[in-house]
C-alpha positions in Angstrom: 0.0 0.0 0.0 1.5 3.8 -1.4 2.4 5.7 1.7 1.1 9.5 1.8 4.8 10.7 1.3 5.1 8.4 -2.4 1.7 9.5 -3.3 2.6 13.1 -2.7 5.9 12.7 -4.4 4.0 11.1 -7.5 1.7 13.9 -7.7 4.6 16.5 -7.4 6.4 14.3 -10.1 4.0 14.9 -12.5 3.1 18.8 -11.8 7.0 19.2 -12.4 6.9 17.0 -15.8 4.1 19.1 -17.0 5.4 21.9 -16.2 8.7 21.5 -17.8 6.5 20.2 -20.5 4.7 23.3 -20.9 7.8 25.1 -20.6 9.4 23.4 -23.6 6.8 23.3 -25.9 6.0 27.3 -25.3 9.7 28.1 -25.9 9.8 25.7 -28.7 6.9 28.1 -30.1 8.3 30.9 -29.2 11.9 29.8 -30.9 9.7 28.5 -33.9 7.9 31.8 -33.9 11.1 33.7 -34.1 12.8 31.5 -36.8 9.9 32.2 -39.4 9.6 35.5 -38.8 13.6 36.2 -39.2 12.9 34.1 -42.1 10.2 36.3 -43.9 11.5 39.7 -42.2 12.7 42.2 -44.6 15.2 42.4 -45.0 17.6 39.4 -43.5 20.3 39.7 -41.1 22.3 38.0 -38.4 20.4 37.5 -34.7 21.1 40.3 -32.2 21.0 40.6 -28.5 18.9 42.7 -26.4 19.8 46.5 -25.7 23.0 46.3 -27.9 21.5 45.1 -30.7 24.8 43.7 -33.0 27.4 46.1 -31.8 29.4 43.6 -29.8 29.7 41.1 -32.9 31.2 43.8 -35.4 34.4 44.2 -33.0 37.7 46.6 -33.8 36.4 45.8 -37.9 32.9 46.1 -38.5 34.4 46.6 -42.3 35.2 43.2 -42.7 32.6 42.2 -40.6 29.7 44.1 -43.1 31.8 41.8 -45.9 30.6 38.0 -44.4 27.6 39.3 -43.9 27.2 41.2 -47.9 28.6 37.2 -48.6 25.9 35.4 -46.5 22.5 38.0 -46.8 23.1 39.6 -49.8 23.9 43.3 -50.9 20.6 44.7 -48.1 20.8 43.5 -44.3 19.7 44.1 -41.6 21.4 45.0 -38.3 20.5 46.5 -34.7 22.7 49.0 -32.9 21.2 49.2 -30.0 17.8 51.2 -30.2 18.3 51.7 -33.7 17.0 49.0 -36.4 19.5 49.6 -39.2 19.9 48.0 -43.0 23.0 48.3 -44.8 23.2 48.6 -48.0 26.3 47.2 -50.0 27.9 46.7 -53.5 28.6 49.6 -56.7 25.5 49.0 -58.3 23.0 48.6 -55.2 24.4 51.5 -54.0 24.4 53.6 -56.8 21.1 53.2 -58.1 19.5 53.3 -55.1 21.3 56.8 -54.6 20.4 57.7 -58.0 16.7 56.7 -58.1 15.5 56.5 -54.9 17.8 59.3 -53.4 14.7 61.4 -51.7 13.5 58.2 -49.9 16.9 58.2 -48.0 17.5 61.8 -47.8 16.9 62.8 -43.9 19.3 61.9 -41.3 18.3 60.4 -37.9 17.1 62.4 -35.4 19.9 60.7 -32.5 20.7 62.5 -29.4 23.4 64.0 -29.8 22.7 65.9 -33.1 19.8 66.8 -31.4 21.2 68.4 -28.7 23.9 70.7 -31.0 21.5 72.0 -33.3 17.8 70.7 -33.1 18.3 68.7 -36.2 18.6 72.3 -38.2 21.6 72.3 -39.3 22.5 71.2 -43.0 24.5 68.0 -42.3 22.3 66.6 -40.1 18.9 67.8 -40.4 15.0 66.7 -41.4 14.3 66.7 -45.9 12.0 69.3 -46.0 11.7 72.7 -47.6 13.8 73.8 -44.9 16.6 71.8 -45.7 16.2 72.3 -49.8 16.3 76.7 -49.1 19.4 76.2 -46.9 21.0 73.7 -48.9 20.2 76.0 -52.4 22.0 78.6 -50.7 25.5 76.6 -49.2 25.8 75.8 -52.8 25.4 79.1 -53.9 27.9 80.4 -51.3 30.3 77.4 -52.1 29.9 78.0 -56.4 31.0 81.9 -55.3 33.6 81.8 -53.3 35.1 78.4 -54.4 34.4 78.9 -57.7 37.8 78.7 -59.9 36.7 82.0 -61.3 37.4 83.4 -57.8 40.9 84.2 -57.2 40.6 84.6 -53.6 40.4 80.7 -52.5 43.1 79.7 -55.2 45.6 82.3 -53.4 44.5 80.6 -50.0 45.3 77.2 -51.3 48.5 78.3 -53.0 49.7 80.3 -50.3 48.6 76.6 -48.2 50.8 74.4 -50.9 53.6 76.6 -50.3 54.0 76.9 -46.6 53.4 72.7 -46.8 56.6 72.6 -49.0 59.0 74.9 -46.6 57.7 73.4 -43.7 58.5 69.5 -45.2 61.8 71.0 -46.6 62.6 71.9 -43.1 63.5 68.5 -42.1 66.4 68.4 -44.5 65.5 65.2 -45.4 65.1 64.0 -41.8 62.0 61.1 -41.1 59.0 62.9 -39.5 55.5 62.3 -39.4 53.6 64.5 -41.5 50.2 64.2 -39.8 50.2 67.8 -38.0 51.4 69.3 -40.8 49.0 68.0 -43.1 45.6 68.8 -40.5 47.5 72.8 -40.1 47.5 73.5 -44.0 43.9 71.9 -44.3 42.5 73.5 -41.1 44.0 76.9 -42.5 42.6 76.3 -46.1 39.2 75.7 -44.5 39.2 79.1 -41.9 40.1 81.3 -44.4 37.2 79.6 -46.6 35.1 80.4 -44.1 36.2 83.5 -42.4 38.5 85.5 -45.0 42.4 85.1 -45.7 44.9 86.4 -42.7 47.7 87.5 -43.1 49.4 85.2 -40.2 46.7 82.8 -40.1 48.8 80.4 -37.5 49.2 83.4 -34.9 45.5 83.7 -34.9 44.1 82.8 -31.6 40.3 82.2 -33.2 42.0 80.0 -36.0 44.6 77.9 -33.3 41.6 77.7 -30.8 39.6 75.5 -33.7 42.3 73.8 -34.3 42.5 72.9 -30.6 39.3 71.6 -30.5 39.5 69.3 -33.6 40.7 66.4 -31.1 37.3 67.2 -29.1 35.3 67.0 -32.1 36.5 63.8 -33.0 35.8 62.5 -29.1 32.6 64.3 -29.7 31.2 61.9 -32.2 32.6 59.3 -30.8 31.0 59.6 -27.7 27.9 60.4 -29.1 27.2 57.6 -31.5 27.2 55.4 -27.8 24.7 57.9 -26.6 22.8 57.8 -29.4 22.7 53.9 -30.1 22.3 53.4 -26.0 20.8 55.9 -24.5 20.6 54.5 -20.7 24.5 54.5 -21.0 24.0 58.1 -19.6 22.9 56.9 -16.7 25.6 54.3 -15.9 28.3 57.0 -16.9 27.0 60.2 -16.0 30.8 61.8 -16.0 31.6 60.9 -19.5 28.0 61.8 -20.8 28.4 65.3 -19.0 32.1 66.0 -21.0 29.5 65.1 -23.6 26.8 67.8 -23.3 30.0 70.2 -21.5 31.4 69.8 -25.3 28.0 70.4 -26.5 27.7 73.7 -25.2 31.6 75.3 -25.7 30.8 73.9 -29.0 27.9 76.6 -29.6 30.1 79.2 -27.8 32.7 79.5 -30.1 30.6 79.5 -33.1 28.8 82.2 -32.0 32.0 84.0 -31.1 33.4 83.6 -34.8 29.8 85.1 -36.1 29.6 88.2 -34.0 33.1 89.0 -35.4 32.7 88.3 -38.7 29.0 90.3 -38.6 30.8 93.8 -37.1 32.4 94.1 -40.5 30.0 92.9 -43.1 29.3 95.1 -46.2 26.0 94.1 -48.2 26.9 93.0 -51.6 30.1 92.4 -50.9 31.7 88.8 -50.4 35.1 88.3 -49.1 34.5 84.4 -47.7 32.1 82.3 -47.0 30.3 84.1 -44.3 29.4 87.2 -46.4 28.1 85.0 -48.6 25.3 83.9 -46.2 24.5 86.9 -44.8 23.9 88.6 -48.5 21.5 85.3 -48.9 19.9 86.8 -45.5 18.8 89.9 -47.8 18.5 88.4 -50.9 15.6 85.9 -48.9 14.5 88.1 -46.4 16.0 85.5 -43.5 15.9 86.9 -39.9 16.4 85.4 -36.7 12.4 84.4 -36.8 12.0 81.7 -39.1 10.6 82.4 -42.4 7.9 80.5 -44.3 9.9 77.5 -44.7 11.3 77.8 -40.9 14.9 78.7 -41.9 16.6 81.4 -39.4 20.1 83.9 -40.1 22.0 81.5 -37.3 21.0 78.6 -38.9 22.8 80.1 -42.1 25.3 80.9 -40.5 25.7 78.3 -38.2 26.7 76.1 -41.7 30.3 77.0 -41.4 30.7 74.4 -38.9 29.6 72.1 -40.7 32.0 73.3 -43.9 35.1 72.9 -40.6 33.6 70.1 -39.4 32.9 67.6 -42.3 35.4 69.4 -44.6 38.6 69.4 -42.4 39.3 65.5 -41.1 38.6 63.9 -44.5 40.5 66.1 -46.5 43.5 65.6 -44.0 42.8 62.0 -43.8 43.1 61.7 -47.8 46.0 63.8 -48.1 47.5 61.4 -45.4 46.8 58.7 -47.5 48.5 59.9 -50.8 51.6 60.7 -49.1 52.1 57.0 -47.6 51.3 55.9 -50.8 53.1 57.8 -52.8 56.6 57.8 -50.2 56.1 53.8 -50.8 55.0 53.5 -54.6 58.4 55.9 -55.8 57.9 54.7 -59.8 54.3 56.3 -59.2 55.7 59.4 -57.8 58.3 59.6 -60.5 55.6 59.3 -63.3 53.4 62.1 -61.9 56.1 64.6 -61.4 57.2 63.6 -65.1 53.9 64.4 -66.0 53.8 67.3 -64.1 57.4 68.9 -65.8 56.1 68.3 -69.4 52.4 69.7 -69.2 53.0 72.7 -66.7 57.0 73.1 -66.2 58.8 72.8 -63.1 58.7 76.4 -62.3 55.4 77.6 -63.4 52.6 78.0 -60.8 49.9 75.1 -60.8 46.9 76.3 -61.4 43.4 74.4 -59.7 42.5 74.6 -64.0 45.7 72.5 -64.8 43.6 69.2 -63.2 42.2 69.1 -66.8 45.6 67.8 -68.2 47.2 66.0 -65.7 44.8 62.9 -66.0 48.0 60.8 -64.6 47.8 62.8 -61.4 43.5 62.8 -61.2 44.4 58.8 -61.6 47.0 58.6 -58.3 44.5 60.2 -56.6 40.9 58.7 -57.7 42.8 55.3 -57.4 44.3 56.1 -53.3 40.3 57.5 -52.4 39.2 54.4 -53.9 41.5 51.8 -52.1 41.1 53.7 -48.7 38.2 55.7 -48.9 38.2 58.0 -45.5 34.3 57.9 -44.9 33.9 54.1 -45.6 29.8 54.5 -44.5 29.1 57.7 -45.2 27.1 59.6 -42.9 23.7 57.6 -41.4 20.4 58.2 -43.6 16.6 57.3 -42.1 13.8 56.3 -45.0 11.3 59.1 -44.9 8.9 56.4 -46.5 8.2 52.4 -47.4 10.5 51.3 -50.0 12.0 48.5 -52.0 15.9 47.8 -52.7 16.2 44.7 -54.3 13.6 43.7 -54.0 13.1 44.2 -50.5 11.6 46.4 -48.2 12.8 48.7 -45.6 10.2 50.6 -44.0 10.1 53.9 -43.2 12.1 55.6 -40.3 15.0 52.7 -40.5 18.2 54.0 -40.4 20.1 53.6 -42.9 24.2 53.2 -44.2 25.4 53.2 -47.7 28.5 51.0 -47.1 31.1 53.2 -49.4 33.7 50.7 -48.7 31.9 47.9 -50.4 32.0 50.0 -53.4 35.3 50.8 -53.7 36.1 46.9 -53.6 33.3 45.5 -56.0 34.2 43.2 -58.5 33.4 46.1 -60.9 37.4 46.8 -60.6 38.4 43.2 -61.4 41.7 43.5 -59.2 39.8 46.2 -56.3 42.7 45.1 -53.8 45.3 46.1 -56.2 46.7 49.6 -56.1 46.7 50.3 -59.7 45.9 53.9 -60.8 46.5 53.0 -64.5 43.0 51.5 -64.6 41.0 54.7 -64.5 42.9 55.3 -67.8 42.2 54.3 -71.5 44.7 53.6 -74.4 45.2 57.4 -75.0 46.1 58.2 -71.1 42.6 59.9 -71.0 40.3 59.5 -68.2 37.3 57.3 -68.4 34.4 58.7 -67.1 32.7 55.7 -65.8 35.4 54.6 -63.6 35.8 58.3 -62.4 31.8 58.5 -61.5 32.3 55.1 -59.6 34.6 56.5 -57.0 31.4 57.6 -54.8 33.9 59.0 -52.3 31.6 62.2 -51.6 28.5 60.1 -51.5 26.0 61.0 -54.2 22.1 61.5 -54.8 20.7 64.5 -52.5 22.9 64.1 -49.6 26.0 64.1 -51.8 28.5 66.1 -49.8 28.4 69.8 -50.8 31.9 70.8 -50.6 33.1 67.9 -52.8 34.6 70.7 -55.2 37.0 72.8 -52.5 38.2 68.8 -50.9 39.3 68.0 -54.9 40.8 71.4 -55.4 42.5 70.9 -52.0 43.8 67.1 -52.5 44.9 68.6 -56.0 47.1 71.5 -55.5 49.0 70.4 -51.7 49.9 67.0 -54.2 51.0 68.7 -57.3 52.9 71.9 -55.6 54.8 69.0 -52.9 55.7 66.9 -55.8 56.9 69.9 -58.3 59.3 70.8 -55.8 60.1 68.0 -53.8 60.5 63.8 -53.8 59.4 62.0 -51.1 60.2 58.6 -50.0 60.2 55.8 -46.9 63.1 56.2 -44.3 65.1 53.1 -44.2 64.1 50.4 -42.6 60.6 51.5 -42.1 57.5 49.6 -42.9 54.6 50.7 -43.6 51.2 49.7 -42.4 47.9 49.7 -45.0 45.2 49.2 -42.9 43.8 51.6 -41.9 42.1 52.6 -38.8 38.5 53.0 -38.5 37.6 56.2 -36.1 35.9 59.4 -37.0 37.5 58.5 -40.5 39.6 56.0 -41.9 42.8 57.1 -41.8 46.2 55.5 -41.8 48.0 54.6 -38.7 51.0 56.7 -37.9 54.1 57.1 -40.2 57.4 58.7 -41.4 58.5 60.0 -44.4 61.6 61.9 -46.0 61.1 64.9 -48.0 64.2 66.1 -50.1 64.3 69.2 -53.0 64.3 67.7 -56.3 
């Protein structure tokens, strides 16, 4: 006969089994559940975890991490970084004809934290697509076309003047190693103030000019920080010291840019533009734009305000590009030799370059398409968010999904046949001529309506510091040095640190 104690065992025996029944079967659901619905999601993508989404799997190279997945999901996926669902889109053609045809679908920028907090998402970079954006982005490239135009004598002086100093300042070593890194951000900071502000006459003694300068390294800790605030927002919480720096950078960041405005305001004259702030406060008369928003909701500071984003968008890549050519160029000597040939025989070794002399040095336009290919500084571009439902691929990514063009992909499609390769001879046909299609594939500045919109001054730039250094000088590695080609992936990707020699030819 069952005592009470085996009966009540028995009967607890079975209330566990069906509970741990019931428990396997609803997460065998669940699971099931799951599995179809990542199955007919649009579009596909690797599993996640909760609150961080995918950022722990992408590690030090989320570059070569975006590759497996383009291999296993195809050129649209889908990843989550932390709040944020986000698609990626990769390969030449995806990329381009989505940026081509569809380019007003992805044309706002997500409204994250920290953009929010510097400018209310009002600023032209980063901002809403609306009619506000279209007025202020109509008039930057109004401003731009004036004072960068090659018509305009003004920012070719600047940029000569630049090339020039770069030259005596390299010569100075005397064919000692150094790294050229400072040198490079102080001719392409200065290029970029005077842009903005007006030529100096000692630019580098300028306190408003060294101060920027001074704060480039907090920019770049600036977006740093804030793409972890902006992906995980309850981080604030756990580090409340770093996310103060954060908001403490935040508002010297608004200080100084209304410090540069007020003095550049005391000595405006209407109709006349000597830089790039003149030119938006004559497009304050010419549109009637005042401090109260206008129809379209567009103020004078807002205006204004763009010639951060000229400093701050303008100034690291073109530095980071410039680094680039020099490392490649100090290790590829038979490259350097052909473009300073090419140089002597179409402009002369003692003539001044001209930004109009690109036209005939296609060898030269060839170096350099070929380096912003192979290590393309913005290898993401800057985030987009759909502004409505639709298809890449045939697949759908709904609206308000952030959204990366991955421009690194691009520059490593199969389009190139040999894309790891450094090889500027094949953006070049039988006649040493340019071919356009090559050329138009280097998407480098992004394209459709968020294309960046000083793409002109960065070429002119890249151009004239290349041509004027090798005119006058050859560079080359010091011995024993070895030189490192991957490149690190920050607030651009730029190549790790490095020596050269610089000697008068």
């Amino acid at each position: 006969m069952a005592t009470v104690s085996s009966i009540t065992n028995h009967h607890f025996d079975l209330k566990s089994s069906d509970f741990l029944l019931s428990i396997t079967i609803l997460l065998t659901v669940f699971f099931s559940i799951k599995i179809i619905l990542e199955w007919r999601r649009s579009p596909p993508g690797p599993w996640g975890i909760p609150l961080f989404g995918h950022m722990p799997f992408l590690g030090s190279r989320p570059l070569n991490k975006f590759k497996e997945y383009q291999e296993k999901y195809g050129d649209v996926f889908l990843l989550r970084f932390g709040s944020w669902p986000t698609v990626i889109i990769n390969g030449l053609d995806t990329v381009k004809s989505t940026l081509t045809h569809d380019s007003d679908s992805f044309a706002a920028r997500p409204p994250f934290f920290s953009i929010k907090s510097l400018n209310d998402m009002k600023g032209l970079t980063f901002s809403n697509f609306d009619e506000r954006y279209l007025l202020h982005r109509k008039i930057s490239s109004s401003v731009i076309r004036e004072i960068g135009s090659t018509n305009n004598s003004g920012l070719e002086e600047i940029i000569q003047d630049e090339a020039n100093l770069l030259v005596s300042s390299f010569m100075h070593y005397k064919g000692k190693p150094f790294n050229p890194s400072d040198l490079i951000y102080t001719a392409t900071g200065s290029i970029t103030y005077q842009f903005c502000y007006g030529k100096g006459e000692n630019i580098r003694d300028d306190p408003a000019f060294l101060k920027i300068m001074k704060d480039q390294g907090s920019i770049v800790e600036f977006f740093s920080a804030g793409s972890y605030f902006d992906n995980l927002p309850w981080l604030r919480y756990i580090f409340p010291g770093r996310f103060k720096r954060f908001l403490d950078f935040i508002d010297n960041f608004r200080k100084a840019r209304n410090e540069n405005g007020a003095e550049m305001i005391k000595t405006f004259h209407p109709g006349h533009s000597r830089h790039a702030m003149d030119g938006f406060l004559n497009a304050c008369l010419k549109y009637n734009i005042t401090e109260t928003p206008n129809e379209v909701g567009l103020t004078k500071s807002q205006l204004v305000d763009t010639l951060q984003d000229f400093f701050a968008a303008g100034f690291e890549t073109t530095a980071s590009t410039l680094r680039w050519v020099f490392l490649y160029l100090a290790e590829y000597q038979d490259i350097q030799i052909k473009i300073q040939k090419e140089i002597d025989e179409k402009i002369g070794r003692n003539k001044i370059i001209s930004l109009k002399d690109r036209r005939v040095l296609s060898y030269t336009e060839a170096v350099i398409l070929e380096i912003m290919r192979i290590a393309p500084v913005v290898p993401l571009g800057l985030p987009h968010i759909t502004t409505t439902d639709v298809i890449v691929k045939n697949t759908k990514i709904a609206k308000g999904t952030v959204v990366y063009f991955n421009i690194f992909s691009v520059m490593y499609d199969e389009f190139w046949g040999n894309p790891d390769e450094f090889q500027p001879e094949r953006f070049l046909d039988d006649n040493g001529s340019l071919i356009k299609e090559k050329v138009d594939n280097v998407l480098a500045f992004s394209a459709g309506r968020r294309v960046c919109i000083g793409k002109l001054i960065a070429q002119a730039e890249v151009f004239y510091l290349v041509t004027t250094l090798l005119q006058n000088c050859k560079l080359y590695k010091p011995e024993h040095e070895k030189y490192d080609f991957e490149g690190e992936q920050g607030a651009s990707y730029s190549p790790k640190g490095y020596k050269i020699c610089v000697e008068a030819r």
